[in-house]
N, C-alpha and C positions, 0 to 999 in steps of 0.2 A: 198490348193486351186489348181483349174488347171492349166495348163500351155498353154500357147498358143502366138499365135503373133499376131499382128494387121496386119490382111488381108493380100495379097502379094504383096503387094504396101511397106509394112513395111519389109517383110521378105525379103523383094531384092530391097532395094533403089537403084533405077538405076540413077544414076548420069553423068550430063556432064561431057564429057572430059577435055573439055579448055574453059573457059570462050569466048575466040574469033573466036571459030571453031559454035557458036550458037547463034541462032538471042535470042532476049529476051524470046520469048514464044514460042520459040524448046525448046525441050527434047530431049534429046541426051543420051543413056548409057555409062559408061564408064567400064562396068560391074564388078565392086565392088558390094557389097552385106552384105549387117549389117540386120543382127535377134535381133527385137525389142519384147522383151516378155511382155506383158502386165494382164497377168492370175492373179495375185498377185493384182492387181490394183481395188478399187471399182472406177469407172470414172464417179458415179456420184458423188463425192466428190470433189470438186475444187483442194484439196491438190494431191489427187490422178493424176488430171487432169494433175497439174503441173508437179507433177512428169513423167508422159510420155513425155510431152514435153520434157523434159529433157533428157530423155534417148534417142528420138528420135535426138536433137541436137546434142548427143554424139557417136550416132552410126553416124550420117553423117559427123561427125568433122574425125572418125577415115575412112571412106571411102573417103574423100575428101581430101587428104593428098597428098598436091603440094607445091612445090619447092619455089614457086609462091604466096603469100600471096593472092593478090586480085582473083587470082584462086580458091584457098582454099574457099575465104570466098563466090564465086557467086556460086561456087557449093554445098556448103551445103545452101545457101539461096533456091538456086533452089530443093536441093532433101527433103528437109521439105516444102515448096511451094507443090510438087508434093504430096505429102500423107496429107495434110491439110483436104481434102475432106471425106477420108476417118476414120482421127480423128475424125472431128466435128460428123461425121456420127454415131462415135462408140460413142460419148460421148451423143450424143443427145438420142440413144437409150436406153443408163445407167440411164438418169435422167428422161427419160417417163417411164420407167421398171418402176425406183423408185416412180414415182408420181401416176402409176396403184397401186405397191403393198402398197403405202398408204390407196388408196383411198378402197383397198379390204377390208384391216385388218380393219379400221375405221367399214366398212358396216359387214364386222363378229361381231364386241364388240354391236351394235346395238341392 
């Protein structure tokens, strides 16, 4: 299957710096940067679905690495918050695919 990443929003989480250097709704980069590869994935699949979340939590656990615990943890809250839109986006497009290429194969056996 191919390879690829989810959008550039995923290919370059940009992450705050300091939890106290940003209001709740700045973004802030702290330019770290984690490639979340999602080609492998069918994301009209819930388990599939899951599974990105999951790599996405782990590429921002490893760009989000502070000293600082409550640091750690509002920065990777923040840089999954930031490519949310662009998940829902890619998943919602997976499961309309899948509900078109239902609705074709059904209207061929016809």
């Amino acid at each position: 299957m191919f390879r690829s990443t989810l959008f550039a929003a995923l290919g370059s989480l940009a992450l705050i710096a300091t939890a106290g250097s940003a209001s709740a709704g700045e973004f802030v980069s702290n330019g770290r940067t984690s490639e979340v590869r999602h080609g492998d994935l069918d994301l009209s699949k819930a388990s599939d679905q899951q599974q990105l979340r999951q790599r996405i939590a782990r590429a921002a656990s490893k760009v989000c690495k502070s000293d600082d615990r409550s640091t750690a943890q509002a920065c990777k809250a923040m840089a999954i918050a930031q490519v949310e839109a662009p998940i829902s986006a890619a998943i919602a497009r997976a499961e309309t695919s899948e509900r078109y290429a239902d609705a074709g194969a059904k209207g061929v056996q016809n």
